[in-house]
N, C-alpha and C positions, 0 to 999 in steps of 0.2 A: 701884633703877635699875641696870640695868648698858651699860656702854660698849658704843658700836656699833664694831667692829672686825671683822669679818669679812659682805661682802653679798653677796647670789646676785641678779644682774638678768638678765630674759629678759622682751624686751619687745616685742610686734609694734608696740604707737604710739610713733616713737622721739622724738615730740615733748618737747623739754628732757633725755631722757637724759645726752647727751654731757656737759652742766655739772649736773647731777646729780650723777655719779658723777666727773667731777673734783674736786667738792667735796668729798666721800665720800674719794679718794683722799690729797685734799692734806690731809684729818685724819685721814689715817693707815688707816685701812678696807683692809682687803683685799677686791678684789674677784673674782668668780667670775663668768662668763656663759656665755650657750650661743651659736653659731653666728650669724646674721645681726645681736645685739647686741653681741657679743663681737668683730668684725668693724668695726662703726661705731664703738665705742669704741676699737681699736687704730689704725681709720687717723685717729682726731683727738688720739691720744696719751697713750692713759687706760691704763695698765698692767693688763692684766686677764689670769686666770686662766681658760683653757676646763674646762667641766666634765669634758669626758673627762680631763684633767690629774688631777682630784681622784677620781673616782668610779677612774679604771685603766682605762677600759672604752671603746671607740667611741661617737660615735653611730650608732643604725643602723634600721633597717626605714625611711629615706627623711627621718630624724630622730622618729620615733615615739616612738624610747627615748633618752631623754638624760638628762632629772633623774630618770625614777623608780627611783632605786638606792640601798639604804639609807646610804651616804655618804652624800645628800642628803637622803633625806627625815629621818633619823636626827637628820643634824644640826641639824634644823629643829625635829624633836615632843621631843627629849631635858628633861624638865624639870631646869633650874639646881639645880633647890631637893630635889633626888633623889639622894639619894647611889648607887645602883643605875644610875639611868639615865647618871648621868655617869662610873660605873665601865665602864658597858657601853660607854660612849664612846671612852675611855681604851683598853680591851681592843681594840678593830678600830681604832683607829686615826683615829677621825673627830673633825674639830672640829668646837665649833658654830657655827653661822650665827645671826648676831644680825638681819638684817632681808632680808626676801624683795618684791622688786620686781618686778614680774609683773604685766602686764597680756595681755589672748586674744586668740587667731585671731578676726578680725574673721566671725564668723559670719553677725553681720545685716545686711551690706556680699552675702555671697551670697544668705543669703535674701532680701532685699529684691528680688531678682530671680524673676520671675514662671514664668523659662525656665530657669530652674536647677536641673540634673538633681541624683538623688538623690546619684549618686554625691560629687558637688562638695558637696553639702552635707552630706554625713559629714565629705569630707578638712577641712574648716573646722570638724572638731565640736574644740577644743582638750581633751587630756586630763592631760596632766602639769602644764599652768597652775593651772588650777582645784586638783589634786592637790598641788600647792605652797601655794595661796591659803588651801585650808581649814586646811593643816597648821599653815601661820604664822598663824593666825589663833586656832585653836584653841590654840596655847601663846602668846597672846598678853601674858602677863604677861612673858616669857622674849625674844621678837624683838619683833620691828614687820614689820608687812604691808604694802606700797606699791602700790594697783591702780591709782594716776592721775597724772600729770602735774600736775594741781594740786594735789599735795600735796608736792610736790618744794622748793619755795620753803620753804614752812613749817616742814618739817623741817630743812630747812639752818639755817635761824635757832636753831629750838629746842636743835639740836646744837652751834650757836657758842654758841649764850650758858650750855647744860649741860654744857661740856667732853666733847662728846662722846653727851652721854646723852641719852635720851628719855622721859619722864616714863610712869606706867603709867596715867592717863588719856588719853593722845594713842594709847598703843598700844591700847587699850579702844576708842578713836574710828577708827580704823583697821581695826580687826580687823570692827567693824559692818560699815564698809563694804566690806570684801572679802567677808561672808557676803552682802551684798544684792546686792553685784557677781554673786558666783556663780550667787547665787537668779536673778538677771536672766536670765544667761546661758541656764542650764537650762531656766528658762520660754520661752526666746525658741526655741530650741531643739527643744524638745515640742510649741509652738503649729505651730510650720514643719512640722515630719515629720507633725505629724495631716492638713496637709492636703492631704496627696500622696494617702493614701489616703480623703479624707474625702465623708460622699455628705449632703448640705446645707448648708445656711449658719451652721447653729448647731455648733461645734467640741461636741468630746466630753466638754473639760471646758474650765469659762470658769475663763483666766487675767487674773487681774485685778493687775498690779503696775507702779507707774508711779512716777515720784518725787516729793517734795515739791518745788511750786514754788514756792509762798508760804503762810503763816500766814494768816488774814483775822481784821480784828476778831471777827466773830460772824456767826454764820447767817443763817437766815433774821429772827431777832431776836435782841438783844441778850443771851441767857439761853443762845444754843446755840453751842458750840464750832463752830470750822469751820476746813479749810483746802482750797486748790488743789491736786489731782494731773494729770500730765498729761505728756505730751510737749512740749518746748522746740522752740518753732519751728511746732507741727502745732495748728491751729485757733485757736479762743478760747483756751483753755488757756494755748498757744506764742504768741498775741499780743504784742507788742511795745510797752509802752505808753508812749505819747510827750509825756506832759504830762497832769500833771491829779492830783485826789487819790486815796488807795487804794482800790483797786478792793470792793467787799461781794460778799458772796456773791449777794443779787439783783443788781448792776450784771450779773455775769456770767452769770445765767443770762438773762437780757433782751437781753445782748448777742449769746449761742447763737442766741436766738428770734431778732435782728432781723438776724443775719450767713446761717443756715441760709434765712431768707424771701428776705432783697435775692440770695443766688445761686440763685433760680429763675428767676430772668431774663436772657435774652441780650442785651436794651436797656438803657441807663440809669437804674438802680431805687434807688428810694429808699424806707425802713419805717422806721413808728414804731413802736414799740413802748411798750406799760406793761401792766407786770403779765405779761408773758412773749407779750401777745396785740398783734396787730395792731391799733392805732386810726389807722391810716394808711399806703399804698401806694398807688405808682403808677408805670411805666413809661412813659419821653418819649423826647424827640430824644436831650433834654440832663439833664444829673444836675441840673441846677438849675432845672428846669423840672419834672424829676420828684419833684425835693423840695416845692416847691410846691405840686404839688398831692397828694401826702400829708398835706402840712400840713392842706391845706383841708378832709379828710374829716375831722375831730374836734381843730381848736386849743385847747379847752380839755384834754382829754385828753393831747395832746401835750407840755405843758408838765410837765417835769420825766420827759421819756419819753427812750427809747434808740432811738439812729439807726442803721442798718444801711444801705450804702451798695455796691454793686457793681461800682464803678468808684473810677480813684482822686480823694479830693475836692479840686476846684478850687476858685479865691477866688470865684467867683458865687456857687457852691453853701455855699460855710463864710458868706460874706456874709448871706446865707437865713438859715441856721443858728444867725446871733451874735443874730438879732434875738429870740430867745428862750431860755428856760431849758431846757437838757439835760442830762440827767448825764453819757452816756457813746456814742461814737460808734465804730463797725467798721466799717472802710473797707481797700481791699489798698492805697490808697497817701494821700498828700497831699503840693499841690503847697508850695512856699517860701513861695507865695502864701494857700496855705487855714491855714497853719501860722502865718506872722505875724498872721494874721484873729484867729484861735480864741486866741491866744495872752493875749490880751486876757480869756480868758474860764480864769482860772486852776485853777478845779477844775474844770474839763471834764477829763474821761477821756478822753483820743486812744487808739487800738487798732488797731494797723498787723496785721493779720491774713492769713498765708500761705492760698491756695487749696488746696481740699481737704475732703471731708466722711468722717467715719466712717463705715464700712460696717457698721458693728453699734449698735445704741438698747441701752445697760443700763440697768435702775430696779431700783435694790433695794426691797425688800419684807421684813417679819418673817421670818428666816429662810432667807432666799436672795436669789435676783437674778432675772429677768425679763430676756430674751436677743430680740430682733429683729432682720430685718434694716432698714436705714432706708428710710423710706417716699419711694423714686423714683420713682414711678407717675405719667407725666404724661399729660395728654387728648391720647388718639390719634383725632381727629374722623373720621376714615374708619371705628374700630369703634365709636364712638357713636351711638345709634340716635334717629333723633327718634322720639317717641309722642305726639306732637300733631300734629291735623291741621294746623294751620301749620307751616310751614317755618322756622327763623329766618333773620333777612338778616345781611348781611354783617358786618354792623354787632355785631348782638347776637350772630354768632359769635364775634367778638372779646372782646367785651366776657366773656363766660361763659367761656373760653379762660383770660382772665385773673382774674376772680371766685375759676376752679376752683384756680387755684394757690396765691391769697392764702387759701383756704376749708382747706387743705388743712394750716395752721399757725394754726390761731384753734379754740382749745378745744371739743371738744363739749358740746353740740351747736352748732353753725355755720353761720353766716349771712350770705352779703357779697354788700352790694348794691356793684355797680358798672357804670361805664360802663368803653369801651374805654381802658384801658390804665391804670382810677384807682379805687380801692377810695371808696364813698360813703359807706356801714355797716354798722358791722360788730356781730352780737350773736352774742354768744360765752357757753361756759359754762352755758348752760339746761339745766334737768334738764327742759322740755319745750320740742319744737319750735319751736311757733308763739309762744312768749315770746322765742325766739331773733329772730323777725323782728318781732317788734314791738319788742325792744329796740335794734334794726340801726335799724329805721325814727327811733325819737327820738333816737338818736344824732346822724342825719345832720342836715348843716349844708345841703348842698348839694339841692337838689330832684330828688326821687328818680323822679318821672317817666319814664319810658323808660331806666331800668335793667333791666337784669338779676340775675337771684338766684344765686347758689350754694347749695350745703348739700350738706355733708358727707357727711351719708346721705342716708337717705331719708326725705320726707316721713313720718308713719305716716299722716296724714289730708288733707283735702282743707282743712281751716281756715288751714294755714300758705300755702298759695298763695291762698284768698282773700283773706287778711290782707294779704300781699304786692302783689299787684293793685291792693288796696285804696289803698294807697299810691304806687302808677304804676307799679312791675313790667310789662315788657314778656315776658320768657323767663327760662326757669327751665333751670337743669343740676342733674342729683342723680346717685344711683347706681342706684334703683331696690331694687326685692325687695321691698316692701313686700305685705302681705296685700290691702293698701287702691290697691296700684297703678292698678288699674281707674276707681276711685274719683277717684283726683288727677288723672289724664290725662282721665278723664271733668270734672274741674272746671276744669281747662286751655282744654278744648274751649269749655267753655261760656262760658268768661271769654273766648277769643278769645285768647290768649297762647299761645306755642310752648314744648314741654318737652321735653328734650333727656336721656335716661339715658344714664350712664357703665359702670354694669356696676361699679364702682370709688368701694368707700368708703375716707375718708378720717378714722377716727374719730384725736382726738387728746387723751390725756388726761393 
C-alpha cells in the first residue's frame, strides 16, 4: 500500500466534491484540478492547485488541452515498483499522483436529445477524462481511480481507518469500474453517431451493455444461474418494487407480458397473466370493473397469475385483487388506499413501473442475437377490408378491435374469443390452428355465443372457423394470405358470420 498524498480531480458531476476533497485535504493530500472544479473548490475553501500551475503550460483550444501533458499523464502511468520509470520521473521534474478523480462531459444528457446536431454532440464527446480514467486505471496497483460520487464516502473511511492508504483490492474494484465507465461511455457514444447517418431500424452493430441490477435466485429453474440487467428507472427492469418477496426470473418475464399487454390500452385495463400468456383481459369505465372481468375469463388459471394494470391501482381495484392468490402485480402507481389493502398480502410483489416501451425486441440464439423492431401495429379499420358478405355491427367492431390487440401478445398460434372490451378465450401456443380454437373454446367460463374471434394469422383452412361457429362465434378478424383464403371466406359465407382481414400478422413467439 502506498499513502495517498498528492490527487488530480476534474469533475463535470460536482455532487459531494467539495467535502470529498476537504477531507483529502485535511489528511494532508495535495490537491490538483482543472477549471470549473478547481473553481468550486476555491470558492468553498479547499486549497487547490490548477493544473496549468503543474504541467507550466495554459489551458487552451477552448479548454481542449489541459491534463494531456506528460506532467500529468506521466505522473499518473509511472510504475512505484520501476526503478527506470521513477528515475524518468525525478529526471523532468514530475511527481506522482496517487489517485485520479474524474468523472465525463455528460454526453447522454445531449444525446438523449432527438434535435441535437452533430456538431454539439462531438463538443460533449470528453477526451482527456476517459485519457486520465484508463491511465489510472491501468496502473492500478500504484493510484486509485474515482469515476463516482458514491464512492467518495467509502474511501474517506477506508483512508481514516488506513492512515491514509487504500488497500490494493479496493483499487482492483475501482479500477473495474472506471473500465466499464469508459466502455459505457464509448458505446453510448457509437450507438448516437451511427444514427445520424443510419438508413433502418436495425443499427450497424448491436450494443448490448447495461449494468447489474440484481442477482436472482435461479432461472428459469432452479439448476440455472440467472440475473437482472437493465436500466434504473426505464420499464420492468427499472421498476420499483414496493413490497413483497424477491422477484424470479419468471415473476419478471410475466410481468413484461402483463405490463407490455395492459399499455395497449387507452381505457381502464386490467391482464392476467401465466406462463407469459393472457388467461384474462379486459377494458371498462373503471380499473375495477376491468379487473373483474379479466378475472371472469379463466379464475382458475388466474390463480397464482401476474397482474398488469394501466392506471394507477386504487382500493376497489386491490380489494378485487386481495380476494385471490397473485404473485406479482405492474401497475404506474398505487393509491395509500390500494397499498394498506395489499399489505396484508405480504409476498405480493408490488412493481411501481415508469411509462415507456423499447423500441427494439432482442432474443438471443446459439451464437448471436435476433434484432426487431417492437411490434406497434395496431387495427387501422379504415384499411381493413371486410371479405364476408356480411358486414360486422357495431358491436362486433369493437369487440375484434379489441380481440386484435389482446391476439397480438398470446403465443402462436392464437386465438381470443371476446366480446367488447373482455377477452372470453384464450388458446395459445398450437402448433395447429384449429386446436388453438378449440382450446380458446374449453377454456372459456363465460358463454361464448356472439363473440368474436381473433387470430393471429391466418386461418390455413376453413376447419378453424367452422370449429369456432360451432361454438357461437359471430365475426372473425385475421390477416389474411392464406392459399386457402377463398376457401375460409367461402365458409364465412356460408356459415353466415362476417370476416374481417387485416393485411397484418401478429406472429409471437
Amino acid at each position: 500500500m502506498s499513502r495517498i498524498q498528492r490527487v488530480l480531480l476534474s469533475v463535470t458531476d460536482k455532487t459531494g466534491i467539495v467535502d470529498f476533497a476537504l477531507a483529502l485535504s485535511g489528511m494532508g493530500a495535495e490537491l490538483i484540478s482543472t477549471g470549473g472544479t478547481a473553481r468550486a473548490l476555491r470558492e468553498n475553501g479547499v486549497p487547490v492547485k490548477e493544473v496549468s500551475e503543474v504541467t507550466g503550460f495554459p489551458e487552451m483550444l477552448d479548454g481542449r488541452v489541459k491534463t494531456m501533458h506528460p506532467k500529468i499523464t506521466g505522473a499518473i502511468l509511472a510504475m512505484r515498483g520501476r526503478e527506470e520509470h521513477m528515475a524518468a520521473l525525478q529526471e523532468h521534474g514530475i511527481q506522482p499522483i496517487d489517485m485520479v478523480v474524474v468523472n465525463l462531459y455528460r454526453f447522454e444528457e445531449a444525446a438523449a436529445r432527438q434535435d441535437a446536431s452533430l456538431a454539439e454532440l462531438i463538443e460533449n464527446i470528453d477526451i482527456g477524462g476517459p485519457t486520465m480514467i484508463r491511465s489510472a486505471a491501468k496502473n492500478y496497483q500504484d493510484l486509485a481511480v474515482v469515476v463516482s460520487p458514491d464512492d467518495y464516502d467509502p474511501i474517506i473511511e477506508e483512508l481514516r481507518a488506513g492512515n491514509g492508504n487504500l488497500s490494493v483490492e479496493t483499487k482492483w474494484r475501482l479500477a473495474k469500474k472506471a473500465f466499464r465507465t469508459t466502455a459505457d461511455y464509448d458505446a453510448a457514444i457509437s450507438a448516437r453517431l451511427e444514427r445520424i447517418d443510419a438508413s433502418g431500424a436495425a443499427p450497424p452493430v448491436l450494443a448490448l451493455r447495461a449494468p447489474k441490477i440484481m442477482d436472482l435466485r435461479y432461472g428459469e429453474n432452479p439448476h440455472q444461474a440467472a440475473a437482472l440487467y437493465g436500466t434504473p428507472g426505464a420499464g420492468i427492469a427499472g421498476a420499483e418494487q414496493l413490497q413483497g418477496r424477491e422477484l424470479s426470473y419468471n415473476n419478471l418475464v410475466d410481468l413484461d407480458a402483463a405490463w407490455q399487454l395492459a399499455c395497449e390500452f387507452s381505457q381502464p385495463a386490467a391482464v392476467i397473466i401465466k406462463h407469459t400468456n393472457p388467461c384474462g383481459c379486459a377494458e371498462q369505465g373503471t380499473l375495477a370493473e376491468a379487473y373483474r372481468k379479466a378475472f371472469e375469463c379463466d379464475p382458475v388459471s388466474a390463480y397464482g397469475g401476474v397482474l398488469g394494470f394501466n392506471r394507477t391501482l386504487d382500493e376497489e381495484t386491490a380489494t378485487e385483487v386481495a380476494k385471490t392468490f397473485v404473485e406479482a402485480i405492474a401497475a404506474p402507481g398505487y393509491t395509500p388506499e390500494a397499498l394498506t389493502v395489499l399489505s396484508g398480502r405480504r409476498q405480493l410483489r408490488l412493481m411501481r413501473v415508469a411509462a415507456g416501451m423499447d423500441p427494439l425486441v432482442v432474443k438471443s440464439i446459439t451464437g448471436g442475437f435476433l434484432v426487431q423492431t417492437a411490434d406497434r401495429a395496431s387495427l387501422d379499420r379504415a384499411s381493413a377490408v371486410v371479405k364476408s358478405k356480411r358486414e360486422p355491427t357495431g358491436e362486433e367492431w369493437k369487440s375484434m378491435e379489441f380481440g386484435w390487440k389482446v391476439a397480438k401478445h398470446v403465443k402462436s398460434n392464437a386465438i381470443v374469443y371476446s366480446r367488447a372490451g373482455q377477452a372470453v378465450g384464450v388458446g395459445a401456443g398450437q402448433m395447429s390452428r384449429v386446436d388453438s380454437v378449440k382450446i380458446g373454446a374449453m377454456k372459456a367460463v363465460l358463454p361464448l355465443q356472439g363473440t368474436t374471434v381473433a387470430s393471429d394469422a391466418f386461418f390455413p383452412f376453413a376447419d378453424g372457423v367452422e370449429e369456432a361457429v360451432k361454438n357461437g362465434a359471430t365475426a372473425f378478424i385475421q390477416p389474411g394470405g392464406s392459399v386457402r383464403d377463398n376457401e375460409v371466406i367461402a365458409a364465412a359465407d356460408r356459415l353466415g358470420v362476417a370476416m374481417v382481414f387485416t393485411g397484418v400478422r401478429h406472429f409471437r413467439h
